[in-house]
PDBQT receptor file of N, H, CA, C and O in Angstrom, charges set to zero:
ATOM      1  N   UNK A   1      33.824 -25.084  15.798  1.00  0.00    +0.000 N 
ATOM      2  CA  UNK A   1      32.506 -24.894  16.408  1.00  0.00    +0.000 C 
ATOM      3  C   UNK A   1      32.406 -23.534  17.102  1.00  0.00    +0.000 C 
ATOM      4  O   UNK A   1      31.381 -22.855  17.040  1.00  0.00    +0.000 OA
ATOM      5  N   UNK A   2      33.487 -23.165  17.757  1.00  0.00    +0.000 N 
ATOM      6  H   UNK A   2      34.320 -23.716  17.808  1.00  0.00    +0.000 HD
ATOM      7  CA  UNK A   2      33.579 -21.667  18.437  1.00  0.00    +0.000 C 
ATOM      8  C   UNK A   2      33.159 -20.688  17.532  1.00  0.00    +0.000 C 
ATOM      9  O   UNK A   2      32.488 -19.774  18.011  1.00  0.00    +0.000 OA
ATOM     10  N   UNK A   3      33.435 -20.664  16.151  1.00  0.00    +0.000 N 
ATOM     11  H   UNK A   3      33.980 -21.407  15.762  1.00  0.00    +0.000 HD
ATOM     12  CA  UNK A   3      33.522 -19.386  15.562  1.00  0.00    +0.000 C 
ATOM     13  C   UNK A   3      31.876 -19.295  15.119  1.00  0.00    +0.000 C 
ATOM     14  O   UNK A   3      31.346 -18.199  15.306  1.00  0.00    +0.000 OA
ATOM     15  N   UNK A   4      31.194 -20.183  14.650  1.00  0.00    +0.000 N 
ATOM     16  H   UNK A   4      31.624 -21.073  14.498  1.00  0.00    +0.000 HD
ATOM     17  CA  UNK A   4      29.352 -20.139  14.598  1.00  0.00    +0.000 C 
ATOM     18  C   UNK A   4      29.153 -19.808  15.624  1.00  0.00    +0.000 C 
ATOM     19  O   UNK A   4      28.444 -18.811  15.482  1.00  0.00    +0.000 OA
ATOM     20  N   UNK A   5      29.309 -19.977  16.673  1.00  0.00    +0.000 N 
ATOM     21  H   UNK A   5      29.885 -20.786  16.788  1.00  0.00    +0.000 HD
ATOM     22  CA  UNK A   5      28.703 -19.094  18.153  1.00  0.00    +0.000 C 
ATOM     23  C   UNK A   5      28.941 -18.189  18.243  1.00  0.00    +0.000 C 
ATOM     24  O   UNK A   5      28.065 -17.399  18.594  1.00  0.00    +0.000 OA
ATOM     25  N   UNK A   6      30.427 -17.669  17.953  1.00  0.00    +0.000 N 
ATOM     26  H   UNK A   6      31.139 -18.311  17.667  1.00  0.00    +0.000 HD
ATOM     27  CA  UNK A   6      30.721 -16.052  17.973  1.00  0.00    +0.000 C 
ATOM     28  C   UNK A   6      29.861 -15.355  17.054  1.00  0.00    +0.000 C 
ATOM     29  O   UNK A   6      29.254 -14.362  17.454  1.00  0.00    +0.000 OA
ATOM     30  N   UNK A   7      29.727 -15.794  15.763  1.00  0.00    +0.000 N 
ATOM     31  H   UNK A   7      30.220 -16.601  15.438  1.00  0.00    +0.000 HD
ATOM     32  CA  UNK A   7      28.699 -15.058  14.793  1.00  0.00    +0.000 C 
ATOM     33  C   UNK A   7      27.635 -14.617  15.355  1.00  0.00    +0.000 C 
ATOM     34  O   UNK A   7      27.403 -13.410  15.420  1.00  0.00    +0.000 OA
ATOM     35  N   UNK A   8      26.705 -15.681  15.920  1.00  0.00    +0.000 N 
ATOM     36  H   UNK A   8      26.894 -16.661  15.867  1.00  0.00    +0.000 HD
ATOM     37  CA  UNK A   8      25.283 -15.392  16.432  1.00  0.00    +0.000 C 
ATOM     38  C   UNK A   8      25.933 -14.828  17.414  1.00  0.00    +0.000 C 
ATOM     39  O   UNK A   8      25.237 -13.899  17.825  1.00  0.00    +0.000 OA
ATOM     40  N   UNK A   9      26.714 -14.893  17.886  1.00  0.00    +0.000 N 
ATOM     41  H   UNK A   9      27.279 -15.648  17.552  1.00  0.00    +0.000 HD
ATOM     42  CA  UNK A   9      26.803 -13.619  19.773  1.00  0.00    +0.000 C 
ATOM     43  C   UNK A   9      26.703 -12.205  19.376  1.00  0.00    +0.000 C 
ATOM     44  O   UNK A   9      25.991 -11.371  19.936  1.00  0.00    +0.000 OA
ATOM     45  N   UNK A  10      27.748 -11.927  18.001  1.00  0.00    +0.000 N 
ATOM     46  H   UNK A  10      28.326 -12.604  17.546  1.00  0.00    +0.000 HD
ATOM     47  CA  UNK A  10      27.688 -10.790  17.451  1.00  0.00    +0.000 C 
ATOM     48  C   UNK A  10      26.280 -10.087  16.821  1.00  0.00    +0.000 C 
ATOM     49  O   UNK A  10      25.903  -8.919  16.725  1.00  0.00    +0.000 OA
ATOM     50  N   UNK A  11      25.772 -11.231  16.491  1.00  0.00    +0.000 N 
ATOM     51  H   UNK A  11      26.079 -12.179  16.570  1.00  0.00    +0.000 HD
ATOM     52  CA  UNK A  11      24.896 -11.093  15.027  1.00  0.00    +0.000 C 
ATOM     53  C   UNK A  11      23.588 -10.396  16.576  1.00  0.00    +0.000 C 
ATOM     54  O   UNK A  11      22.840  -9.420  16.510  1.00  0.00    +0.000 OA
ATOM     55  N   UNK A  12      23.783 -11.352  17.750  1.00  0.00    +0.000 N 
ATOM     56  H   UNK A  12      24.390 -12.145  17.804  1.00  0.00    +0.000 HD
ATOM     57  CA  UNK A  12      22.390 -10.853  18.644  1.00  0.00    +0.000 C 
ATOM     58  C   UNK A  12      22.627  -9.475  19.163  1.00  0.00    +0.000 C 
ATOM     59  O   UNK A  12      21.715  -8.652  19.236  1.00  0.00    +0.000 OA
ATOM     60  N   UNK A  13      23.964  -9.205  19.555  1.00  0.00    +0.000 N 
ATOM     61  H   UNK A  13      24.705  -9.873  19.495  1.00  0.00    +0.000 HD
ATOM     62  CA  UNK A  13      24.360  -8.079  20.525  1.00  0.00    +0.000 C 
ATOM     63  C   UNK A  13      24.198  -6.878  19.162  1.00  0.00    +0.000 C 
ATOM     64  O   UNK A  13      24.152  -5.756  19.667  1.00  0.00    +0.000 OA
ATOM     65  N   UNK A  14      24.102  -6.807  17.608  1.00  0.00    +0.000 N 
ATOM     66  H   UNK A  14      24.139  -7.718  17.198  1.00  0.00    +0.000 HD
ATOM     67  CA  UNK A  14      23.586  -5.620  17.094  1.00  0.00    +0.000 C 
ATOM     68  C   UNK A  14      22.280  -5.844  16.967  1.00  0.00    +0.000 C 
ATOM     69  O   UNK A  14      21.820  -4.943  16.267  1.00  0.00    +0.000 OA
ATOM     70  N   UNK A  15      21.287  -6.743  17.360  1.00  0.00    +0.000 N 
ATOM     71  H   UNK A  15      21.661  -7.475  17.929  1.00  0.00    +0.000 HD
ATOM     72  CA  UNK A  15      20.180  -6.838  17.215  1.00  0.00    +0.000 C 
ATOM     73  C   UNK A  15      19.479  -5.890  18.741  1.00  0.00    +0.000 C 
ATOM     74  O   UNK A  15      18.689  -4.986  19.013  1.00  0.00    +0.000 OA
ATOM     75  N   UNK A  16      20.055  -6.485  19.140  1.00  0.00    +0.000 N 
ATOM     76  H   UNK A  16      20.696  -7.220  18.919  1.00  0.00    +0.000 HD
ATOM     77  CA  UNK A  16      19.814  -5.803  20.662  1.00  0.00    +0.000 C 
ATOM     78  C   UNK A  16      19.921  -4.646  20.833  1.00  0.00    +0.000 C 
ATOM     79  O   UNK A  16      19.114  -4.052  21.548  1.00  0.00    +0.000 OA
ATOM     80  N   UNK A  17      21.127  -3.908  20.115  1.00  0.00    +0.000 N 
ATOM     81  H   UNK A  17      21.783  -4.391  19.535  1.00  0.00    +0.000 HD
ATOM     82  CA  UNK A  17      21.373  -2.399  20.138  1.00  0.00    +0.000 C 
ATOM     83  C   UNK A  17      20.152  -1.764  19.503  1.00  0.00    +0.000 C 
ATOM     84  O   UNK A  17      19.288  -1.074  20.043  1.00  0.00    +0.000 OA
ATOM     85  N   UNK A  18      20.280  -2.188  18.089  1.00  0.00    +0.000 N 
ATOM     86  H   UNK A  18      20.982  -2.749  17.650  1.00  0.00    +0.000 HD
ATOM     87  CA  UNK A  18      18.675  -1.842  17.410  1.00  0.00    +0.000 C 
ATOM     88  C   UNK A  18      17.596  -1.705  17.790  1.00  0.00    +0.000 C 
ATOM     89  O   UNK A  18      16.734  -0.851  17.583  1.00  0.00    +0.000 OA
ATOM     90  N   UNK A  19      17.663  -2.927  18.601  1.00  0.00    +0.000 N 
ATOM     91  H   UNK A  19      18.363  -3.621  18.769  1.00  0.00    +0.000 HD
ATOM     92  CA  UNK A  19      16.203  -2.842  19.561  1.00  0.00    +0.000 C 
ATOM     93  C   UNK A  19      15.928  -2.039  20.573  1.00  0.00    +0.000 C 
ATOM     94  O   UNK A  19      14.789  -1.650  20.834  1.00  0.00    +0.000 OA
ATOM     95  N   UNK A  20      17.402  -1.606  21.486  1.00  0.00    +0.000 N 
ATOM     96  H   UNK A  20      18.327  -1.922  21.274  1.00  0.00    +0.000 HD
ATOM     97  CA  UNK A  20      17.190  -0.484  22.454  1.00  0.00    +0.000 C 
ATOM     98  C   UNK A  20      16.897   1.080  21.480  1.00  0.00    +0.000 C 
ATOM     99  O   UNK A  20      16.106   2.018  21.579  1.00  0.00    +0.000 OA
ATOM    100  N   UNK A  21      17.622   0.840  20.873  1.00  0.00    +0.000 N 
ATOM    101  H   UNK A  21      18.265   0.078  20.792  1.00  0.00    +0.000 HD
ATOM    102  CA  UNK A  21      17.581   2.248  19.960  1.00  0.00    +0.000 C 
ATOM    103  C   UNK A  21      16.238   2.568  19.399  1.00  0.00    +0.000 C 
ATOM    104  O   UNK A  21      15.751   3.698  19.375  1.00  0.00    +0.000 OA
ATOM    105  N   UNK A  22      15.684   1.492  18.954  1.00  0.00    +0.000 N 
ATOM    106  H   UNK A  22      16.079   0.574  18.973  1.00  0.00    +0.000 HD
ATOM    107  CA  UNK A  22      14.130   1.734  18.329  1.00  0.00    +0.000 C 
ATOM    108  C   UNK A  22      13.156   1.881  19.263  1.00  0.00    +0.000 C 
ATOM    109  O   UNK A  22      12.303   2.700  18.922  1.00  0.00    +0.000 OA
ATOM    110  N   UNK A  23      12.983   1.371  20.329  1.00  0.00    +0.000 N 
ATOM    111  H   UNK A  23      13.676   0.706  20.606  1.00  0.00    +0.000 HD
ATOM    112  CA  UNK A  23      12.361   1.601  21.768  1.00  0.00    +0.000 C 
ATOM    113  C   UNK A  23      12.929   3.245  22.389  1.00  0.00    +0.000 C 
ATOM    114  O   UNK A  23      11.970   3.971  22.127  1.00  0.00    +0.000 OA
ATOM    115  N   UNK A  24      13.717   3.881  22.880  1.00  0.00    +0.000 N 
ATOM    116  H   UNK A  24      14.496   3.292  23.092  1.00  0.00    +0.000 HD
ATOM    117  CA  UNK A  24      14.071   4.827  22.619  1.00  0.00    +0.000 C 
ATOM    118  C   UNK A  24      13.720   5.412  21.780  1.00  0.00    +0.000 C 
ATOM    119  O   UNK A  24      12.679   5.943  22.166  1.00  0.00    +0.000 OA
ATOM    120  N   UNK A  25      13.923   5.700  20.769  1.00  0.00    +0.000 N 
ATOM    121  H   UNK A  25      14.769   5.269  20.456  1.00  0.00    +0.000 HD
ATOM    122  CA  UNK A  25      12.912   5.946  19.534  1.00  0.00    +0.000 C 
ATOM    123  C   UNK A  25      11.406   6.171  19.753  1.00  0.00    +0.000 C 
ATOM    124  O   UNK A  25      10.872   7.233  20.072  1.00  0.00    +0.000 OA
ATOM    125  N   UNK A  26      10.977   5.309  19.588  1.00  0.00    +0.000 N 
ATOM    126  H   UNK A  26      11.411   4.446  19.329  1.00  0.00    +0.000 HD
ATOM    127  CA  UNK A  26       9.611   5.334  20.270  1.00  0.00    +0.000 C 
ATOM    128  C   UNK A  26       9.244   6.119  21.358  1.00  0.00    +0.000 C 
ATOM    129  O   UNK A  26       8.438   7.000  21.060  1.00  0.00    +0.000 OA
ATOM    130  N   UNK A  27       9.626   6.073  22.676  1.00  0.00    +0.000 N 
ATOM    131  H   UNK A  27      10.281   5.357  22.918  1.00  0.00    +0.000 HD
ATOM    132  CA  UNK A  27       9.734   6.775  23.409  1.00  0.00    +0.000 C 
ATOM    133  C   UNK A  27       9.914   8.000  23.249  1.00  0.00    +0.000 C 
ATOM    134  O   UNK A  27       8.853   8.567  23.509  1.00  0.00    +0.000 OA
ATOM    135  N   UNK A  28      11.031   9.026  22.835  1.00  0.00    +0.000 N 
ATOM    136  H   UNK A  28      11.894   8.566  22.624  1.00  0.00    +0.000 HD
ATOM    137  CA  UNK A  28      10.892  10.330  22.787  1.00  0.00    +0.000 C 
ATOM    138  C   UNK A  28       9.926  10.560  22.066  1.00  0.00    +0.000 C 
ATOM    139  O   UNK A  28       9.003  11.279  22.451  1.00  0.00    +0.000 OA
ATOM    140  N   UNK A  29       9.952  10.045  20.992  1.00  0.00    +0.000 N 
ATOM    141  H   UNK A  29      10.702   9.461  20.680  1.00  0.00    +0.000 HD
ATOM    142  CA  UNK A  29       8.274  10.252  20.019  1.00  0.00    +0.000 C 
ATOM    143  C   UNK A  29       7.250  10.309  20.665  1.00  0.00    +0.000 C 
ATOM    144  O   UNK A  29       6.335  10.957  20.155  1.00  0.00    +0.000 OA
ATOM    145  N   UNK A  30       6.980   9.582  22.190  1.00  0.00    +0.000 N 
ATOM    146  H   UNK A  30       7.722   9.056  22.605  1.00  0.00    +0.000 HD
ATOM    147  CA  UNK A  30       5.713   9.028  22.855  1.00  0.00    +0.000 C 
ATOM    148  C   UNK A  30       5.708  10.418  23.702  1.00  0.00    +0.000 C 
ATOM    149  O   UNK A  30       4.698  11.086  23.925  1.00  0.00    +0.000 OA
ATOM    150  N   UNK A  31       7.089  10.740  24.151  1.00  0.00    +0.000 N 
ATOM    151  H   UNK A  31       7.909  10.198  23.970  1.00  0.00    +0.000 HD
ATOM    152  CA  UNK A  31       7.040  11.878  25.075  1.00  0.00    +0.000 C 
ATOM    153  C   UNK A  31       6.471  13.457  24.310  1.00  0.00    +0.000 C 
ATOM    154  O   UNK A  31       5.551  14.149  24.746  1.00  0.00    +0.000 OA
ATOM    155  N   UNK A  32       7.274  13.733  23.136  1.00  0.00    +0.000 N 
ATOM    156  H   UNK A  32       8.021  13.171  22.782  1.00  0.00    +0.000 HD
ATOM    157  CA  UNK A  32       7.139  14.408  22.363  1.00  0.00    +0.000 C 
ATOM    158  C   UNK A  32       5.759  14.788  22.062  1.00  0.00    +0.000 C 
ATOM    159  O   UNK A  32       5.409  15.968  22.096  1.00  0.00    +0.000 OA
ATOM    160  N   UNK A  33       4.970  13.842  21.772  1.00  0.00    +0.000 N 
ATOM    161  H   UNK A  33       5.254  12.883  21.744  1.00  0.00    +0.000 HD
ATOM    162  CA  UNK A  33       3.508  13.657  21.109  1.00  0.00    +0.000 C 
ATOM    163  C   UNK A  33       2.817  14.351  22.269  1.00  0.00    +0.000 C 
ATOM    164  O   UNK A  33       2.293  15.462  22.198  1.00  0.00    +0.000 OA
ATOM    165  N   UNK A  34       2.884  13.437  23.537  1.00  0.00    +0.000 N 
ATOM    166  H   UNK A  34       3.310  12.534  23.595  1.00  0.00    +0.000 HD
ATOM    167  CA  UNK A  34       2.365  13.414  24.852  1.00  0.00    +0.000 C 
ATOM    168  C   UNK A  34       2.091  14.836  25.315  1.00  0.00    +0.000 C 
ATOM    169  O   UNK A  34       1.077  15.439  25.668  1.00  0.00    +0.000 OA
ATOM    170  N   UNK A  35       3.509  15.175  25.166  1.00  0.00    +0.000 N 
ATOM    171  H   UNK A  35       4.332  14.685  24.879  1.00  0.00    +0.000 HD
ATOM    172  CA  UNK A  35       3.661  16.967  25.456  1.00  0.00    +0.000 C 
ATOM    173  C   UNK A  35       2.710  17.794  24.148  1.00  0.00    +0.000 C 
ATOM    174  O   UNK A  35       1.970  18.756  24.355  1.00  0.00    +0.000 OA
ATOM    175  N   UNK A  36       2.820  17.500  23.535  1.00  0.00    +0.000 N 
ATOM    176  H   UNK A  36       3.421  16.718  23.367  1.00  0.00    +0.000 HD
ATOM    177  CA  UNK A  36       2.257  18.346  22.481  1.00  0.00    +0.000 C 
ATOM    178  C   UNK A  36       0.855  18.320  22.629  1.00  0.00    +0.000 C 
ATOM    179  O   UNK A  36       0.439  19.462  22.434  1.00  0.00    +0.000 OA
ATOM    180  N   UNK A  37      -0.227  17.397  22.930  1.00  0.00    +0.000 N 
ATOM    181  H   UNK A  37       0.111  16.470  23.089  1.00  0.00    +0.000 HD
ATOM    182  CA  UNK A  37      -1.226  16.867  22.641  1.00  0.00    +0.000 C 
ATOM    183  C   UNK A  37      -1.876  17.686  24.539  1.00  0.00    +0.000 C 
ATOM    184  O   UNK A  37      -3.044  18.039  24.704  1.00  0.00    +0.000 OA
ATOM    185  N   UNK A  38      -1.136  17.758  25.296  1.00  0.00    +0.000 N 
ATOM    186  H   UNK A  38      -0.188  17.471  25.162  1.00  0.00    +0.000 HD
ATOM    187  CA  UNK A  38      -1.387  18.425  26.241  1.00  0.00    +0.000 C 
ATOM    188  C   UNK A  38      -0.986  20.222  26.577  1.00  0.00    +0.000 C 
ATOM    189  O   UNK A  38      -1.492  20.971  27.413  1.00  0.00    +0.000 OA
ATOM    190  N   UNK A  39       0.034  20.475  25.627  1.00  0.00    +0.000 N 
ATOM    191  H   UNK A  39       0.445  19.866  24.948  1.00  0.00    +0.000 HD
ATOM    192  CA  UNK A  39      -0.252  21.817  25.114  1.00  0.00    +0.000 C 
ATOM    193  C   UNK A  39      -1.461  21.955  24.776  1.00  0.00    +0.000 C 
ATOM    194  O   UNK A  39      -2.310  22.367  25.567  1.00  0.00    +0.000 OA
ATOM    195  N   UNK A  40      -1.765  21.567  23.309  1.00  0.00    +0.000 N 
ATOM    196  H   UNK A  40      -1.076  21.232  22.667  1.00  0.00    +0.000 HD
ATOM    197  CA  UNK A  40      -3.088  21.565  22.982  1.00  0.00    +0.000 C 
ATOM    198  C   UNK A  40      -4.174  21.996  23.410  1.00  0.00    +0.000 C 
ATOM    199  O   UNK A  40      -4.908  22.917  23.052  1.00  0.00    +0.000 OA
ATOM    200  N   UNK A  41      -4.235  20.946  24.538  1.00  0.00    +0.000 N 
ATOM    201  H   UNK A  41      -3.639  20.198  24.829  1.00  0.00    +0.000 HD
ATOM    202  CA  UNK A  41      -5.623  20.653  25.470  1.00  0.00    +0.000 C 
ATOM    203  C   UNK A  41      -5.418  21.986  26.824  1.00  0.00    +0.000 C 
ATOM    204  O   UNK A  41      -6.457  22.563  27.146  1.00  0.00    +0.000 OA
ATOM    205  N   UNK A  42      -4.219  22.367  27.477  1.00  0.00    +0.000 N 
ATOM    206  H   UNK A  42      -3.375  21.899  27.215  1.00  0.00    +0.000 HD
ATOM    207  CA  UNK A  42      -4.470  23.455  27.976  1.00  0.00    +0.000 C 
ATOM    208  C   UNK A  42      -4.512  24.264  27.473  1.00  0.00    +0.000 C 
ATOM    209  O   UNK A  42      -3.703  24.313  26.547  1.00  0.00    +0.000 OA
ATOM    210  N   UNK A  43      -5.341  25.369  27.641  1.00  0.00    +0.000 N 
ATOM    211  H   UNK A  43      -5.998  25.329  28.393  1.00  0.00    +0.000 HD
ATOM    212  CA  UNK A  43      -5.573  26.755  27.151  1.00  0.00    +0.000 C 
ATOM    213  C   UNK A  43      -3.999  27.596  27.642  1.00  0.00    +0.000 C 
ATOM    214  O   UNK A  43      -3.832  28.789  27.389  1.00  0.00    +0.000 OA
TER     215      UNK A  43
């Protein structure tokens, strides 16, 4: 029974990484954009 729990412990903790990583992701993109889009707009 131990070793099906270890699977899903593993299987969540790279899901989780993914998920910080893609949020991050997102983020510099959000910052990136943000900055750019306000270059832009100041002269």
């Amino acid at each position: 029974m131990g070793q099906p729990k270890f699977v899903i412990t593993n299987g969540s903790r790279g899901t989780t990484n993914a998920w910080h990583f893609y949020c991050a992701l997102v983020f510099v993109v959000t910052v990136l954009c943000g900055s750019l889009v306000v270059a832009l707009v100041a002269p």
